[in-house]
N, C-alpha and C positions, 0 to 999 in steps of 0.2 A: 299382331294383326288386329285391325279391329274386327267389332262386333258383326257377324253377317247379317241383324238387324238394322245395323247404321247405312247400310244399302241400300239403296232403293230399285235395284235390281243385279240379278245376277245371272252373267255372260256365259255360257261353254263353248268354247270350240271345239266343234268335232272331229276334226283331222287332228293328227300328231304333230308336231312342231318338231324344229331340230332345237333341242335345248342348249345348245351353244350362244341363242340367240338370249338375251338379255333386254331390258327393257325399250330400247329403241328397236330393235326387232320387233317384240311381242307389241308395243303399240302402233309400230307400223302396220300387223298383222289386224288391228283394231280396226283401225282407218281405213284402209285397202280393201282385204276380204268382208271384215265383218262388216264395216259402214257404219259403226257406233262410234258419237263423240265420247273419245276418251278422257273431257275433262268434266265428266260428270259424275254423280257418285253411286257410280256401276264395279262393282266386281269382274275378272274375266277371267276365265281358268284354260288352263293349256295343258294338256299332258303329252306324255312322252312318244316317242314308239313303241317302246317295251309296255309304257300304261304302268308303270313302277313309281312315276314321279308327278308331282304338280306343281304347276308355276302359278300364282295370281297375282295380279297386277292391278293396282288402283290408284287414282290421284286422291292426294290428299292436301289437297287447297298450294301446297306451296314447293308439293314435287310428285313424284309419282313411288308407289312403296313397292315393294315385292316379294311375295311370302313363296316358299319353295317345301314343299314335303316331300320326303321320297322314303317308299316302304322296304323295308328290308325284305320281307318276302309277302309274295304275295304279288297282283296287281290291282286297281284299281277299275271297277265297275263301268268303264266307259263307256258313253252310246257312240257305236261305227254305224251301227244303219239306219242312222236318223236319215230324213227324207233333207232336212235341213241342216245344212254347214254351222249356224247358231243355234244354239237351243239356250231356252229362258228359265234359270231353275227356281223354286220357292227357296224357302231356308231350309225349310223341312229337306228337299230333295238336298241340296248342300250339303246337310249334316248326316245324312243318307250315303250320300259320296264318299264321305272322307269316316262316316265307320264303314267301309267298305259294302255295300248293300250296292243291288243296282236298279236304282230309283226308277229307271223304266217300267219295272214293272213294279214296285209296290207302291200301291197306290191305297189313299186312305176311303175311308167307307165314302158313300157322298151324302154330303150336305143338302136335308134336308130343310125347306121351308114351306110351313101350311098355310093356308090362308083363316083356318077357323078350324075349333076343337068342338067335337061333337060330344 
């Protein structure tokens, strides 16, 4: 897969998918539900119903790729009670993801700017 900085954004769906479904499914589910063009250079991740597996799907100028992780144990930090069916992750939250953490709630300090040092 490539780089999650080569992204220029990146997709989650928050509902579980049936993973039978393969890449004409999962970008039908692009199109349909989410309403993002899939031939841009977005990342979109899908998890399971168990939340044990993840699908990403991305075009890559001359087709579409498909990266698939599934944890032996354990599951994966998923948000269900987002308010929103998409949610828009950083990298940071991404790589939050997949070491297992649940980026919901860690959040990094915030970002300070002064106007003038005294």
């Amino acid at each position: 897969m490539r780089s999650s900085a080569s992204f220029t954004a990146i997709y989650l769906h928050r509902d579980p998918v049936d993973f039978r479904k393969w890449i004409d499914g999962l970008v039908a589910i692009v199109k349909g539900e989410m309403q993002i063009d899939p031939y841009e250079t977005y990342l979109f991740l899908f998890t399971s119903r168990r939340r044990d597996r993840i699908k990403a799907v991305y075009w890559d100028k001359t087709g579409y790729a498909v990266w698939y992780k599934r944890l032996e144990k354990d599951k994966f930090a998923w948000p269900r009670k987002a308010a929103e069916k998409t949610l828009v992750l950083s990298q940071q939250q991404f790589d939050w993801l997949l070491d297992g953490y649940d980026f919901t709630r860690l959040r990094p300090h915030q970002e300070l700017r002064f106007a003038a040092n005294f």
